[in-house]
N, CA, C and O atoms as a CHARMM CRD file, in Angstrom:
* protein
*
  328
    1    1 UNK  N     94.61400 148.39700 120.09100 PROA 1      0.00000
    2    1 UNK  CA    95.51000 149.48100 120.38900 PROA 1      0.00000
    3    1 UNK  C     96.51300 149.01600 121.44800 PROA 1      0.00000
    4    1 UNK  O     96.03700 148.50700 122.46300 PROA 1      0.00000
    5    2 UNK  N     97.73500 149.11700 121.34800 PROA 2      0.00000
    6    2 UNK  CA    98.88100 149.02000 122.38900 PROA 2      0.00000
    7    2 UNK  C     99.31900 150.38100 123.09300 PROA 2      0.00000
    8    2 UNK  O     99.22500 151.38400 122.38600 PROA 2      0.00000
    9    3 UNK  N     99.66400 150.50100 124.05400 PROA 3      0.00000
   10    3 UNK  CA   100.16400 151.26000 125.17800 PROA 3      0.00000
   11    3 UNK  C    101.54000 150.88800 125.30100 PROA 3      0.00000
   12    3 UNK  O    101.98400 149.74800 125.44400 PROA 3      0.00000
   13    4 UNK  N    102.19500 152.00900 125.22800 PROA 4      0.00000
   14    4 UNK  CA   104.03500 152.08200 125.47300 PROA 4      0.00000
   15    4 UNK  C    104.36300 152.14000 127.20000 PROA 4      0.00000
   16    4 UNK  O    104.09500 153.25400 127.65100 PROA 4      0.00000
   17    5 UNK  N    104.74100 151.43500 127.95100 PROA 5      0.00000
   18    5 UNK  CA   104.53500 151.31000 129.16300 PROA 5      0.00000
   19    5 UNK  C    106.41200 151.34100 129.53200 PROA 5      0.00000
   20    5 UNK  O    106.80900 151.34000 130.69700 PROA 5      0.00000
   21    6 UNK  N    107.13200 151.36100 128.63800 PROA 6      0.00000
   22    6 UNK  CA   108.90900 151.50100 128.75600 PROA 6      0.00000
   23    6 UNK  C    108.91100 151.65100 127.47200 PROA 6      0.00000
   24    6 UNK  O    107.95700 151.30000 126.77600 PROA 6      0.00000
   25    7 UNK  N    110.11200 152.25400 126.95000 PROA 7      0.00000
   26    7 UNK  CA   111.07300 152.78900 126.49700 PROA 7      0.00000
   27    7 UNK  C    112.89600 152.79400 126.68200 PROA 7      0.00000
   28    7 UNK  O    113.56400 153.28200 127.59400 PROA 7      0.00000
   29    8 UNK  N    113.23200 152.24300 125.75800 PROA 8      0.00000
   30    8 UNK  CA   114.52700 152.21400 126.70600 PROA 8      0.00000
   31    8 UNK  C    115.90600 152.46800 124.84500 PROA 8      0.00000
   32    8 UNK  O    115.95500 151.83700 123.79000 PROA 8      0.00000
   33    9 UNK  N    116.62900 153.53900 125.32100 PROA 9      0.00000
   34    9 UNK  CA   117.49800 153.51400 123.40400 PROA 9      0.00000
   35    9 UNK  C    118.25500 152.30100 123.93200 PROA 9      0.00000
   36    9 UNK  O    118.52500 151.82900 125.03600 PROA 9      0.00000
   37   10 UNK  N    118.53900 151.92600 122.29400 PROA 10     0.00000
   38   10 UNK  CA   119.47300 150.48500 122.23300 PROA 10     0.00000
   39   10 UNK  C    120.32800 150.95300 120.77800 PROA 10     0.00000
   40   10 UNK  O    119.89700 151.33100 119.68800 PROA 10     0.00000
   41   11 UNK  N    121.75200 150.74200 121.29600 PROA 11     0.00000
   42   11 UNK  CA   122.52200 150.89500 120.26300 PROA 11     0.00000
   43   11 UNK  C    122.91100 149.20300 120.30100 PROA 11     0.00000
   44   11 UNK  O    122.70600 148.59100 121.35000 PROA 11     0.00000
   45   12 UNK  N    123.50500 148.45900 119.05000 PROA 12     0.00000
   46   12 UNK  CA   124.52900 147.38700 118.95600 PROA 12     0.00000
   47   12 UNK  C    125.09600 147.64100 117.62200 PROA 12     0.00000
   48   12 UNK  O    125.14700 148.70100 116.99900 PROA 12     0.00000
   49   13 UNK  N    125.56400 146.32200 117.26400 PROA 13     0.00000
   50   13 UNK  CA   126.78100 146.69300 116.03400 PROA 13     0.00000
   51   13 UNK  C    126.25500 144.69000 115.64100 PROA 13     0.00000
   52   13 UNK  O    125.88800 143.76600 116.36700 PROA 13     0.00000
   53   14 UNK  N    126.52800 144.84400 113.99200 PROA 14     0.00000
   54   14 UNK  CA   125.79400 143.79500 113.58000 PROA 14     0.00000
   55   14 UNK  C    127.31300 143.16500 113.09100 PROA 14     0.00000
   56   14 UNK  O    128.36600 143.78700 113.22700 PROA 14     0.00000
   57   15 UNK  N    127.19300 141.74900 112.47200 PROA 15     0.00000
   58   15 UNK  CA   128.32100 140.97400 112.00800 PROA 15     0.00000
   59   15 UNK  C    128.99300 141.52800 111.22300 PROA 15     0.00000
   60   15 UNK  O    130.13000 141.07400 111.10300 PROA 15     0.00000
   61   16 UNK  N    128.67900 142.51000 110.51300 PROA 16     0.00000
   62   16 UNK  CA   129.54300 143.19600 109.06500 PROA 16     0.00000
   63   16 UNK  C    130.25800 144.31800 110.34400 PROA 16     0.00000
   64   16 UNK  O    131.47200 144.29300 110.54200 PROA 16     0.00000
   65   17 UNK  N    129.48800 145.10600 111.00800 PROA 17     0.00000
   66   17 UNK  CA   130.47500 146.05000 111.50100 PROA 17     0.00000
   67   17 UNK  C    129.52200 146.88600 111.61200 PROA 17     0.00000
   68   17 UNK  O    129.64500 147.47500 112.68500 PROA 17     0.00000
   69   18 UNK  N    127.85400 147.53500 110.53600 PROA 18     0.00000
   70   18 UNK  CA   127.00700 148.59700 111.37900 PROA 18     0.00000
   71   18 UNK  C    126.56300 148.55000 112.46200 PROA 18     0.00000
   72   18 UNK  O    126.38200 147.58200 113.20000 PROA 18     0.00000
   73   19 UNK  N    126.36900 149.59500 112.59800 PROA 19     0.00000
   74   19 UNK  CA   126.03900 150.21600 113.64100 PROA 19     0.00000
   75   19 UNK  C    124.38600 150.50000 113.72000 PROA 19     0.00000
   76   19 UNK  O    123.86300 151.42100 113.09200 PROA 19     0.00000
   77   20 UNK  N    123.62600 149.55700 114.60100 PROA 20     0.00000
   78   20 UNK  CA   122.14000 149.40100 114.61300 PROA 20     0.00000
   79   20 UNK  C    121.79400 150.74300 115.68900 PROA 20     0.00000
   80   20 UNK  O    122.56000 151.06900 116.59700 PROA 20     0.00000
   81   21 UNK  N    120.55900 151.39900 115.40400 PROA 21     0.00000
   82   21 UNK  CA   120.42600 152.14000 116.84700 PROA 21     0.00000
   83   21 UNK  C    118.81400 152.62800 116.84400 PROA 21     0.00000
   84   21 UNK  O    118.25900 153.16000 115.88200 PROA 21     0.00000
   85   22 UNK  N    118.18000 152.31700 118.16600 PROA 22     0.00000
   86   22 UNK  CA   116.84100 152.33900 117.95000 PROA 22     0.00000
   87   22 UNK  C    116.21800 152.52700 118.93700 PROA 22     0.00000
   88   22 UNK  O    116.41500 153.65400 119.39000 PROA 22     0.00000
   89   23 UNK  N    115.26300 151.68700 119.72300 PROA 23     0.00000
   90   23 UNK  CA   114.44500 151.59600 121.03000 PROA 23     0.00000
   91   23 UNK  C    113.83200 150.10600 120.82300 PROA 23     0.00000
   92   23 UNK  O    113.28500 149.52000 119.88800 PROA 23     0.00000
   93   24 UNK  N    114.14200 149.82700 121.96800 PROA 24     0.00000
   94   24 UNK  CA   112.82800 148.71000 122.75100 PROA 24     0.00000
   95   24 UNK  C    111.97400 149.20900 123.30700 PROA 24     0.00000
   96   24 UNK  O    112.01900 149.59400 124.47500 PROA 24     0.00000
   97   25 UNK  N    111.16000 149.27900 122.65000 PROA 25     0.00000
   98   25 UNK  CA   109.67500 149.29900 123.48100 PROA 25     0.00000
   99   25 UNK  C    108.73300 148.31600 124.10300 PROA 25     0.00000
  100   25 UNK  O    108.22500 147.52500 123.30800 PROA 25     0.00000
  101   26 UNK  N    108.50100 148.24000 124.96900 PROA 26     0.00000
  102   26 UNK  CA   107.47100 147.47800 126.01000 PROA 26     0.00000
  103   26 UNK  C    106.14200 148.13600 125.69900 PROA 26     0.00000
  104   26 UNK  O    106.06000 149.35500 125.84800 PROA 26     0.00000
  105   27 UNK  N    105.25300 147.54900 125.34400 PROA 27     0.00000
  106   27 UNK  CA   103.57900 147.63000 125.28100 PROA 27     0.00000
  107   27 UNK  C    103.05900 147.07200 125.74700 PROA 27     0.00000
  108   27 UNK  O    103.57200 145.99400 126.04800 PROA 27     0.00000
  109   28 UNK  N    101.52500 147.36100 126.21900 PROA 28     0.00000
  110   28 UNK  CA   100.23900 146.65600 126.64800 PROA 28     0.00000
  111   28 UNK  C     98.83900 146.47600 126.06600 PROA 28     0.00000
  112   28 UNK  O     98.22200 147.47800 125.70200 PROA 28     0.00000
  113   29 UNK  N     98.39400 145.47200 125.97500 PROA 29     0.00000
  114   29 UNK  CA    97.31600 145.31100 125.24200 PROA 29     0.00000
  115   29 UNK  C     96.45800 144.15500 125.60600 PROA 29     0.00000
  116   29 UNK  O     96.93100 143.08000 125.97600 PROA 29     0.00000
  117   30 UNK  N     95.11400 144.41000 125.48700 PROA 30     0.00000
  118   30 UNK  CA    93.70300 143.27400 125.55200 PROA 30     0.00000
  119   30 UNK  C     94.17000 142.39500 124.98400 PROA 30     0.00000
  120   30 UNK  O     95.08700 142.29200 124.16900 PROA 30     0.00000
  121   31 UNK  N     93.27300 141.50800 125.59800 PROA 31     0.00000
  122   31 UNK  CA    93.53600 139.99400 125.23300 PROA 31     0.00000
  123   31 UNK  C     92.48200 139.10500 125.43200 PROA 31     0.00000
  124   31 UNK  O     92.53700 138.69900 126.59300 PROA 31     0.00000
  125   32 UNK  N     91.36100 138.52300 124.69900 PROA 32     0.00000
  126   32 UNK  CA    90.46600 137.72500 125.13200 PROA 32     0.00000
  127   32 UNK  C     91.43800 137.08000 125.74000 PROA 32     0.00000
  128   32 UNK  O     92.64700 137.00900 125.52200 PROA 32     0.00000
  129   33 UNK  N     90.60500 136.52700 126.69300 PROA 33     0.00000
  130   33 UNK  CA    90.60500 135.21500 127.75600 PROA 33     0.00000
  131   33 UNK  C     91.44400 135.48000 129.04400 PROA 33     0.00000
  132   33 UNK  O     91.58900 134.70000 129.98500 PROA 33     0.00000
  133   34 UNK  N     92.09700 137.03600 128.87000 PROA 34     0.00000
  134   34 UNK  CA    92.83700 137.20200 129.83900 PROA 34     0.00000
  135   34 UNK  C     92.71400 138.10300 130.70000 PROA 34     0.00000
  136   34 UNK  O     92.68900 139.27100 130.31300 PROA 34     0.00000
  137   35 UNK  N     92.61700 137.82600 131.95800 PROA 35     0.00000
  138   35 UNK  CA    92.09100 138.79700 132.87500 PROA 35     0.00000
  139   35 UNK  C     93.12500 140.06400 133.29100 PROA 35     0.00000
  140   35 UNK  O     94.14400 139.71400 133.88600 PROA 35     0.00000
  141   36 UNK  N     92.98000 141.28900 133.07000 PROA 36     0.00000
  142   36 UNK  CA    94.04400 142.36700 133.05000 PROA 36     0.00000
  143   36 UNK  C     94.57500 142.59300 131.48300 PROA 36     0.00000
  144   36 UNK  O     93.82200 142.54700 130.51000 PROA 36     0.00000
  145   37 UNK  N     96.19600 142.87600 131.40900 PROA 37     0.00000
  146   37 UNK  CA    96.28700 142.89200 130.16300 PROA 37     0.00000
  147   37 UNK  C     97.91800 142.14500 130.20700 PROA 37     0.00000
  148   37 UNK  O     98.63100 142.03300 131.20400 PROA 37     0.00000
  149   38 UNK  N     98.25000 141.65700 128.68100 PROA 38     0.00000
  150   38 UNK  CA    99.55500 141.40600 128.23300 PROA 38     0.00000
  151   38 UNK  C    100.30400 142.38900 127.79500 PROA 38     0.00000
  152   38 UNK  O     99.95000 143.51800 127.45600 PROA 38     0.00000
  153   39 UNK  N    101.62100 141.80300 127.82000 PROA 39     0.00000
  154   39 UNK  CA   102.68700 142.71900 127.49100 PROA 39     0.00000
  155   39 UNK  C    103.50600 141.96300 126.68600 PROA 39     0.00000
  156   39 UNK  O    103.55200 140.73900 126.55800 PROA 39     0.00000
  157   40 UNK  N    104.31900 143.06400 126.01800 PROA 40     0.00000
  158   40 UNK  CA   105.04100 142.32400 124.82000 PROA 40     0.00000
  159   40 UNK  C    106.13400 143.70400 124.62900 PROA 40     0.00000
  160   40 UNK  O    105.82100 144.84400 124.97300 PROA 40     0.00000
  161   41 UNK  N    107.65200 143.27700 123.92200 PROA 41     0.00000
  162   41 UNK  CA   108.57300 144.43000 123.51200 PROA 41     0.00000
  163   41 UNK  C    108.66900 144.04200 121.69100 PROA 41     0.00000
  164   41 UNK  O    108.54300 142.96500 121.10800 PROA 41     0.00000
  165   42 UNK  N    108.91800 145.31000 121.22000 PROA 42     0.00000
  166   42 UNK  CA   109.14500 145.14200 120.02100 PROA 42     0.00000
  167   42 UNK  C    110.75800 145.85600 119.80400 PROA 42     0.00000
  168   42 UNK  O    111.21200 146.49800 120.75100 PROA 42     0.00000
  169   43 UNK  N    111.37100 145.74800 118.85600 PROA 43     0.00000
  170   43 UNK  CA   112.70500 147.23900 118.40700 PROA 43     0.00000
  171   43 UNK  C    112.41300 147.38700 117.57100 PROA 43     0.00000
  172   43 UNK  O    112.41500 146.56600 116.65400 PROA 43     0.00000
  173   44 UNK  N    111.79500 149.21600 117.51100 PROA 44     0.00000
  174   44 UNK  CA   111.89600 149.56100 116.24100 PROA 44     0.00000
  175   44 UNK  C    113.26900 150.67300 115.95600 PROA 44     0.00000
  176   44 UNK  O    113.63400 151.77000 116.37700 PROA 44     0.00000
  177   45 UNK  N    113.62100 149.91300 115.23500 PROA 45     0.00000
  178   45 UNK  CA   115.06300 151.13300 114.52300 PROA 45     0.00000
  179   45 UNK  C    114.35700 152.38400 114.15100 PROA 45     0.00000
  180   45 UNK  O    113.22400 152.80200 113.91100 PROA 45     0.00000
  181   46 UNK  N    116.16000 152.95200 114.25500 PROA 46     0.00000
  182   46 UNK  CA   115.73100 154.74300 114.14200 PROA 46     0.00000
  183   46 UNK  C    115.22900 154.50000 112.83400 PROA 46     0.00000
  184   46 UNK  O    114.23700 155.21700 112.70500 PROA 46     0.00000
  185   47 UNK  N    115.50200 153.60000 111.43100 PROA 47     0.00000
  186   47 UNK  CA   114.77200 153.82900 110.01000 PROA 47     0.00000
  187   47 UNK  C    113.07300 153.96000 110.09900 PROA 47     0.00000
  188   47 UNK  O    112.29900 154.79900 109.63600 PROA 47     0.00000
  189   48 UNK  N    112.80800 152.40800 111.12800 PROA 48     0.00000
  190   48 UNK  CA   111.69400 152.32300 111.02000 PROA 48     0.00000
  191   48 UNK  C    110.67800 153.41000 111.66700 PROA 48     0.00000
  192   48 UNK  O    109.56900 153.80100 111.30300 PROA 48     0.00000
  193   49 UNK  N    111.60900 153.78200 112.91700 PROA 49     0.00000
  194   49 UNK  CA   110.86400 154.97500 113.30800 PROA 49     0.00000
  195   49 UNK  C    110.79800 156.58400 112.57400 PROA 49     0.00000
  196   49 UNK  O    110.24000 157.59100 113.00800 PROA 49     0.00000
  197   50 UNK  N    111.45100 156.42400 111.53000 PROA 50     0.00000
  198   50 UNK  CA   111.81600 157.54400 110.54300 PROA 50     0.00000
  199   50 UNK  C    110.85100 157.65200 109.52500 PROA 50     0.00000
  200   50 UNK  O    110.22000 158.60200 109.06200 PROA 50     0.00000
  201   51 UNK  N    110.90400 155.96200 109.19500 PROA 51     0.00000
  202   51 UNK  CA   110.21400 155.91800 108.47500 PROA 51     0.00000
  203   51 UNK  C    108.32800 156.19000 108.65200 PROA 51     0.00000
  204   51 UNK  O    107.65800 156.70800 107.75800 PROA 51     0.00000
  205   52 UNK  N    107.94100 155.86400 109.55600 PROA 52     0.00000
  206   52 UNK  CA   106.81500 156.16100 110.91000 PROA 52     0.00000
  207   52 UNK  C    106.56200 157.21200 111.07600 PROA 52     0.00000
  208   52 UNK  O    105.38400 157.43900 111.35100 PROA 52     0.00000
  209   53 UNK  N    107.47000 158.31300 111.00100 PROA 53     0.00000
  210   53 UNK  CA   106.94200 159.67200 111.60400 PROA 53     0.00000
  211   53 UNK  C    107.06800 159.63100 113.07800 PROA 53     0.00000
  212   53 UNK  O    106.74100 160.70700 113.57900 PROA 53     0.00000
  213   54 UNK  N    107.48400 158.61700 114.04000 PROA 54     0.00000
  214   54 UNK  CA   106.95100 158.70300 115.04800 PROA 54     0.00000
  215   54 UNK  C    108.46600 158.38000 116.13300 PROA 54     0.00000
  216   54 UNK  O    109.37800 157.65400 115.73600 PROA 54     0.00000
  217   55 UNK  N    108.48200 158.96500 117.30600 PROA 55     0.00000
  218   55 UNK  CA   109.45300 158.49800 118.24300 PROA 55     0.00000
  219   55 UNK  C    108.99900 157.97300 119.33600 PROA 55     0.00000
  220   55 UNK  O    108.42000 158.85100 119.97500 PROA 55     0.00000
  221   56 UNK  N    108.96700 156.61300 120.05600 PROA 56     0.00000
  222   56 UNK  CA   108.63300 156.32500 121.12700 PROA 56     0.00000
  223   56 UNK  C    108.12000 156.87600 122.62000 PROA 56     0.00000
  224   56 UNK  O    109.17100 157.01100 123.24800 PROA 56     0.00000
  225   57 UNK  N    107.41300 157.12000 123.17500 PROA 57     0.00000
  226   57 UNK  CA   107.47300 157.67900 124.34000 PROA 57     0.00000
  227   57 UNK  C    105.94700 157.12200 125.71400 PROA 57     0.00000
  228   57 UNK  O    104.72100 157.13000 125.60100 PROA 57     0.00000
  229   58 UNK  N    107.10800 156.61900 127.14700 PROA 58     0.00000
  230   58 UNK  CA   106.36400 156.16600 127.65000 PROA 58     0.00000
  231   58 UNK  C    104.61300 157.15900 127.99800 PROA 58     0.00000
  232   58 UNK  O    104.38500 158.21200 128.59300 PROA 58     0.00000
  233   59 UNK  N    103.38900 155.80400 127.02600 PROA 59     0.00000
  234   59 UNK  CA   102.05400 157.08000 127.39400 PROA 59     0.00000
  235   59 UNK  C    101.19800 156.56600 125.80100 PROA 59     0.00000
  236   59 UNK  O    100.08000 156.22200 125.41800 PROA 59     0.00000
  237   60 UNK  N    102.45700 156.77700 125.30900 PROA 60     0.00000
  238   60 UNK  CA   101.98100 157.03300 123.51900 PROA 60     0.00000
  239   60 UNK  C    101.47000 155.46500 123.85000 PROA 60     0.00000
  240   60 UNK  O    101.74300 154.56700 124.64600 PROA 60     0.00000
  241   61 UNK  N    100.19300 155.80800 122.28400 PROA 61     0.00000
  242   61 UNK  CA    98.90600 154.72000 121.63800 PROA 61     0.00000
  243   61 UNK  C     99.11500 154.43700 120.30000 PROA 61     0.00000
  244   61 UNK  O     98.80000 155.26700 119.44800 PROA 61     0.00000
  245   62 UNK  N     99.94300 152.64100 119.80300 PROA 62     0.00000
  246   62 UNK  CA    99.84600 152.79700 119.07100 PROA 62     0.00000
  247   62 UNK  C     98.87200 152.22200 118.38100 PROA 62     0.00000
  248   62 UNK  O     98.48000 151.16100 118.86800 PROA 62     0.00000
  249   63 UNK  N     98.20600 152.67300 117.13200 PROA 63     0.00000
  250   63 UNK  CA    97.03900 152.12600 116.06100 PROA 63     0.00000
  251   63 UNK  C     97.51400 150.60600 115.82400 PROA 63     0.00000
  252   63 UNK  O     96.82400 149.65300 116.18800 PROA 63     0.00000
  253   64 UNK  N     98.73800 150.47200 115.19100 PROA 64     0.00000
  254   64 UNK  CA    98.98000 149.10300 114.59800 PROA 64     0.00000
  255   64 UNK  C    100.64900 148.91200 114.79400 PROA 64     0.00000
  256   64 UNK  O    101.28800 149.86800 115.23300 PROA 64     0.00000
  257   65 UNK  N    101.19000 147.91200 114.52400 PROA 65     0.00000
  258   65 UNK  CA   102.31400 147.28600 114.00500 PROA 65     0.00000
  259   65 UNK  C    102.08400 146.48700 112.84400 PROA 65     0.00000
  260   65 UNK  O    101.28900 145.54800 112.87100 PROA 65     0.00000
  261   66 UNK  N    102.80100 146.84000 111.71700 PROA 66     0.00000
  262   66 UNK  CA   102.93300 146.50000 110.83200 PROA 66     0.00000
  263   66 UNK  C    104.46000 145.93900 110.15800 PROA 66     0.00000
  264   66 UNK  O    105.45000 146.59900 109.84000 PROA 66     0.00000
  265   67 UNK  N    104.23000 144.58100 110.09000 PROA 67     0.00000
  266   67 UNK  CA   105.63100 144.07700 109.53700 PROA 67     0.00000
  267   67 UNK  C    105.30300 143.73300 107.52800 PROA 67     0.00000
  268   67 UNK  O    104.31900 143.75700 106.78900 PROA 67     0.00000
  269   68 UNK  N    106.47300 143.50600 107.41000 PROA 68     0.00000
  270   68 UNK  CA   106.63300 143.49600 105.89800 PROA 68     0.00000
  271   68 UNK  C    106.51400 142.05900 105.69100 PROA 68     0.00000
  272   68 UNK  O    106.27700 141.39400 106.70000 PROA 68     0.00000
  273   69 UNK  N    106.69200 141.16200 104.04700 PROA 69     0.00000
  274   69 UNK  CA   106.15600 140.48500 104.01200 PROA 69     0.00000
  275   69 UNK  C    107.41100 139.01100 104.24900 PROA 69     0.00000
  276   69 UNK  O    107.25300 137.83000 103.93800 PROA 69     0.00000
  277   70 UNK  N    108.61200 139.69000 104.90700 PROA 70     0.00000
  278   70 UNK  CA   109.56000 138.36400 105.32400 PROA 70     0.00000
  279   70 UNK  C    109.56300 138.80300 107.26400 PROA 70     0.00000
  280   70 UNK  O    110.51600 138.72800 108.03900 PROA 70     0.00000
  281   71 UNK  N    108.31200 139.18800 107.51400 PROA 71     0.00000
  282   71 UNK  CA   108.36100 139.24200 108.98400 PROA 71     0.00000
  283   71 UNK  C    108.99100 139.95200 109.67300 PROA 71     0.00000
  284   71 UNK  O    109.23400 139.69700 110.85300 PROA 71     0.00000
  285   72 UNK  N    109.51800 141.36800 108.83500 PROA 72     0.00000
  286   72 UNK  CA   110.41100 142.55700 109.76900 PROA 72     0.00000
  287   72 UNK  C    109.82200 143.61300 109.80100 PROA 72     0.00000
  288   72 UNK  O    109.18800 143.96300 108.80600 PROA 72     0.00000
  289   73 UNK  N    109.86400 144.38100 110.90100 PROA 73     0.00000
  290   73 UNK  CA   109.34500 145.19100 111.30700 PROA 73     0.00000
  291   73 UNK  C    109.39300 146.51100 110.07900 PROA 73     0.00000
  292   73 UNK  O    110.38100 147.09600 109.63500 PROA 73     0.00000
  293   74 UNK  N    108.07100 146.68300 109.78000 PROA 74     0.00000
  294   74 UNK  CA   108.00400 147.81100 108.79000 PROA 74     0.00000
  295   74 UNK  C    107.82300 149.28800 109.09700 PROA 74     0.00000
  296   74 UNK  O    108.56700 150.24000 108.86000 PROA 74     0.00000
  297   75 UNK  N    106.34800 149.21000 109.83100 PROA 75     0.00000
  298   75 UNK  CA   105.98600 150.75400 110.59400 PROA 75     0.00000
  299   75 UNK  C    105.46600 150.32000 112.01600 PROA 75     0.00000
  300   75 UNK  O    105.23600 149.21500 112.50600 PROA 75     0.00000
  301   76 UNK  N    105.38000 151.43600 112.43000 PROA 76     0.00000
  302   76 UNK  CA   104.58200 151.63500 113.60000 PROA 76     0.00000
  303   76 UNK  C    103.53500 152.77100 113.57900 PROA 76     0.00000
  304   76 UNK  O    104.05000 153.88200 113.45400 PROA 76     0.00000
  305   77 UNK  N    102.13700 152.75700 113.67400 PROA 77     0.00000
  306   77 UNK  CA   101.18300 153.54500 113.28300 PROA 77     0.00000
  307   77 UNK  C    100.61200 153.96600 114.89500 PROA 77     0.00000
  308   77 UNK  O    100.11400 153.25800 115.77100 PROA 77     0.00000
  309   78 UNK  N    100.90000 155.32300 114.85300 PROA 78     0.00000
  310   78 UNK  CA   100.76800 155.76100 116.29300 PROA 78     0.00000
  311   78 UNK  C     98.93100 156.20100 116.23600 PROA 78     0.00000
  312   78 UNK  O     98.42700 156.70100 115.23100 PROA 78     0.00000
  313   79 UNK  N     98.43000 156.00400 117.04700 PROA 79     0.00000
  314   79 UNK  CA    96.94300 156.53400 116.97900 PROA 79     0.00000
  315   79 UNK  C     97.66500 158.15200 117.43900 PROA 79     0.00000
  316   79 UNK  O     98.47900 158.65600 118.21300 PROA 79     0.00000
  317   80 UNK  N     96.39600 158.59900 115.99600 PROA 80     0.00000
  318   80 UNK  CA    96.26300 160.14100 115.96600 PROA 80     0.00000
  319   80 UNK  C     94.68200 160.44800 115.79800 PROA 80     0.00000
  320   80 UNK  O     93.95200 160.24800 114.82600 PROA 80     0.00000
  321   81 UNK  N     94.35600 161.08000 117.25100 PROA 81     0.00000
  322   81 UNK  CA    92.73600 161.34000 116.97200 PROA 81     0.00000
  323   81 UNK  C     92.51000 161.87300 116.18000 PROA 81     0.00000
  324   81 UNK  O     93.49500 161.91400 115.44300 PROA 81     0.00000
  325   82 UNK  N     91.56000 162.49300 115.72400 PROA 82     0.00000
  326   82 UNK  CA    91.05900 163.10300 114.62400 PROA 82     0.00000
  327   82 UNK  C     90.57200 164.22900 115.00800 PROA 82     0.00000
  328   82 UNK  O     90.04900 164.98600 114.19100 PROA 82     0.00000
């Protein structure tokens, strides 16, 4: 499970001319061998987060990251207790 520890929106603009717009997120997570925990940022675009169901927010737990099968970010699976 990862922990959202920042949040931050990110707009840019790609070589053709769209217009990208999304979040960086900063997470935390276990790690054999490491004492405390690591951190890592991902961007998920507003699609992917659309596609997700889910909007970033510093607190939120997510279940998984899941990329597709040329290594781009697909979903983000927020833990939802039961």
């Amino acid at each position: 499970m990862y922990t959202i520890v920042g949040v931050e929106l990110k707009s840019f603009n790609t070589k053709d001319g769209k217009t990208i717009t999304g979040y960086n997120v900063w997470y935390t997570y276990d790690f054999p061998g490491v004492d405390g925990v690591v951190s890592d940022r991902i961007f998920v675009s507003d699609r992917v987060s659309n596609r997700s169901n889910f909007t970033p927010h510093v607190g939120d737990i997510i279940e998984s990251i899941c990329y597709n099968k040329f290594g781009r970010l697909f979903e983000v699976r927020p833990y939802r207790p039961d």
